[in-house]
C-alpha positions as CSV (number, residue, x, y, z in Angstrom):
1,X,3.3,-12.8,-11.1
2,X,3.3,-16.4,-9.1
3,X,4.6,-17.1,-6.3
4,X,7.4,-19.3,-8.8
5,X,8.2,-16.6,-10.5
6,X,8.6,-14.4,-7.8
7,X,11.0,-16.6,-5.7
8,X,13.1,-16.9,-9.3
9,X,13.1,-13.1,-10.1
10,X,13.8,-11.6,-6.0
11,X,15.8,-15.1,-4.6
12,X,17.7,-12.7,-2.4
13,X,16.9,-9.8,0.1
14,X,19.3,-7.8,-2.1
15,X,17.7,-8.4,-5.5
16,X,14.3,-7.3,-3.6
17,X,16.3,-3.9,-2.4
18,X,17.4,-3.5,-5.9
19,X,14.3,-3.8,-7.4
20,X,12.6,-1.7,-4.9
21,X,15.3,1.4,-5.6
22,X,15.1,1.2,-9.4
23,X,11.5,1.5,-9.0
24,X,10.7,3.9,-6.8
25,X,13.6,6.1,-8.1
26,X,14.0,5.3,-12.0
27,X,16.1,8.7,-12.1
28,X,18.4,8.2,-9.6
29,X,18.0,8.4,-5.6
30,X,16.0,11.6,-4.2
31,X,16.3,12.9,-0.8
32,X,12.8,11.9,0.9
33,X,13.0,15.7,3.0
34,X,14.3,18.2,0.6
35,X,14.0,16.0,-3.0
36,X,17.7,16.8,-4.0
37,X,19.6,14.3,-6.3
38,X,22.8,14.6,-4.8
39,X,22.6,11.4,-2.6
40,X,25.1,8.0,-2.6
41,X,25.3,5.0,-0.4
42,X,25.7,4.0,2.7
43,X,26.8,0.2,3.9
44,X,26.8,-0.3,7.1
45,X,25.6,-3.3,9.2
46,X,22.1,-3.8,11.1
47,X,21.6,-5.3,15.0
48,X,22.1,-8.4,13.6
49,X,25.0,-8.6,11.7
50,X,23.4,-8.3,8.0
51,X,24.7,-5.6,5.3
52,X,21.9,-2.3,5.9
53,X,22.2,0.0,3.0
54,X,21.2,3.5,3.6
55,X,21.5,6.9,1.4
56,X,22.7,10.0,2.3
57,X,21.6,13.8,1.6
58,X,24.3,15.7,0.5
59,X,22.5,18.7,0.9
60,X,20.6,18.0,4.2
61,X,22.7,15.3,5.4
62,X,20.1,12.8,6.1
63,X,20.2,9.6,6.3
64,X,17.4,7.8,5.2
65,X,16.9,3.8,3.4
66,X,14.8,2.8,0.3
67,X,12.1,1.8,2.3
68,X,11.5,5.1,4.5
69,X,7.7,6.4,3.3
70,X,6.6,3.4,1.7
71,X,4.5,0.9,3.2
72,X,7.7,-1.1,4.2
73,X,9.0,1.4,6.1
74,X,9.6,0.0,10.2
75,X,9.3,-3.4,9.0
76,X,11.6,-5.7,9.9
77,X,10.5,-8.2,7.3
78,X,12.3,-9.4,5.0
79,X,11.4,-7.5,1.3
80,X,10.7,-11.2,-0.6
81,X,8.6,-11.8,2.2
82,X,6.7,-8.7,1.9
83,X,6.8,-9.2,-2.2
84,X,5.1,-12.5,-1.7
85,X,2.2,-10.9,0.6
86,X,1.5,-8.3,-2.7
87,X,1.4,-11.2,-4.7
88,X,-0.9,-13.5,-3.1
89,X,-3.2,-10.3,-2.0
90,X,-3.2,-9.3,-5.7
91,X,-3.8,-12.9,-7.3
92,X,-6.7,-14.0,-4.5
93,X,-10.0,-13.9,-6.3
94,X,-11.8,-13.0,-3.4
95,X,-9.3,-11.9,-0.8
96,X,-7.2,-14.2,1.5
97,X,-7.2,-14.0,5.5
98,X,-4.4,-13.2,7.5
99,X,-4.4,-17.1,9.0
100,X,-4.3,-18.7,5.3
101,X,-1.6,-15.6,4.3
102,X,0.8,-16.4,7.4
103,X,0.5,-19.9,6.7
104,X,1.7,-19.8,3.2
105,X,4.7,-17.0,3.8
106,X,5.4,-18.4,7.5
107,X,4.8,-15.8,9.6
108,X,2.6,-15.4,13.0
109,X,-1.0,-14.3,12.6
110,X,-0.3,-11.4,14.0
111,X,2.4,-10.1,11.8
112,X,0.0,-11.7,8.5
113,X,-3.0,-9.4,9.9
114,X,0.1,-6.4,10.5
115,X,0.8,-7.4,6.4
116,X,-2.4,-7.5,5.0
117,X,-3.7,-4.3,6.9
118,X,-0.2,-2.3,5.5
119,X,-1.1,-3.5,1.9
120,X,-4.6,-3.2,2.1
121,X,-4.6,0.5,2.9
122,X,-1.6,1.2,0.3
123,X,-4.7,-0.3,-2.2
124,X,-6.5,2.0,-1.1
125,X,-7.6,4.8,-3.5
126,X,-5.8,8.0,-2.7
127,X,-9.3,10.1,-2.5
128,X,-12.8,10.0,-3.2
129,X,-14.0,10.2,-6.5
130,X,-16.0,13.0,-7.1
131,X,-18.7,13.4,-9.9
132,X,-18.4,16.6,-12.4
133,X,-16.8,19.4,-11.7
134,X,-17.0,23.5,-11.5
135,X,-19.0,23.8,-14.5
136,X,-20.1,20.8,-15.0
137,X,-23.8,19.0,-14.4
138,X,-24.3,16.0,-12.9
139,X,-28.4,14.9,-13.4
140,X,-29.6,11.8,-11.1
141,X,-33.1,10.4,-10.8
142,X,-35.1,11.2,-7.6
143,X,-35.5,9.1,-4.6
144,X,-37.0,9.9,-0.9
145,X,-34.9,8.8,1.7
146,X,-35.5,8.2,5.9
147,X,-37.9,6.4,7.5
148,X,-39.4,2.9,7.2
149,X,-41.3,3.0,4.7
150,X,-45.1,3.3,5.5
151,X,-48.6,3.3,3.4
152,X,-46.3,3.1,0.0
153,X,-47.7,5.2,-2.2
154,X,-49.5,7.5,0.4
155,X,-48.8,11.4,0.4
156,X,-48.1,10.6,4.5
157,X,-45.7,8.2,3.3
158,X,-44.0,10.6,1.0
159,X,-44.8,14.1,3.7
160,X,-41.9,11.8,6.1
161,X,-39.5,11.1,4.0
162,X,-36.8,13.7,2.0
163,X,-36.3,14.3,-1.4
């Protein structure tokens, strides 16, 4: 998705909240403690004034917003501004810098970096990928390692180094 696109789908803070809800709970809102469905809305108003829309628990009674355990959570940007970070992270070739990604969104370098760094390690796989399994083999040629490499082809060369 462009940066066009984008600004035409999510032209408001709200439409980016909505979005963000209906994808992250297709279902219907979850409690982010005890996972119960029995949660509705709650519109209040943040430091500044603007509408702040928060769920409650009605099992647990907290209180908790869409953005609570997502990469967005303790942000106060603005969710388009965020969505426009993803997108030009996602559609660089070969990455973009902080400078060139707080220059384009309009944001300090230091919040760009404090952006790319939050999206970069949401990227980031969730654990290491492991070859095989319990019962399975896993066959890979053999290679000495250590060393600088010394009178190739020697048996002192190969005595120093592991298999």
């Amino acid at each position: 998705m462009n940066l066009y696109s984008l600004t035409r789908r999510f032209p408001t803070e709200k439409d980016a909240l909505d979005h963000l809800v209906r994808t992250r709970w297709p279902t219907g809102v979850r409690c982010v403690a005890c996972d119960q469905d029995k949660c509705w809305p709650i519109e209040s108003t943040n430091k500044t004034g603007g509408p702040r829309r928060l769920f409650q628990c009605a099992v647990c009674k907290l209180q908790f917003s869409a953005t609570a355990g997502t990469l967005f959570h303790d942000s106060h940007l603005p969710l388009t501004k965020w969505f426009a970070a993803i997108s030009l992270m996602c559609d660089a070739k070969k990455g973009i810098s902080a400078s060139q990604l707080g220059r384009h969104i309009g944001m300090t370098y230091k919040t760009a970096w404090y952006v790319a760094h939050r999206i970069r390690e949401a990227m980031r796989e969730a654990r290491d990928i492991q070859l095989g399994g319990p019962d399975t083999t896993v066959e890979i040629d053999e290679a000495y390692l250590g060393g600088h490499l010394r009178h190739r082809g020697s048996k002192v060369a190969q005595a120093s180094k592991t298999m």
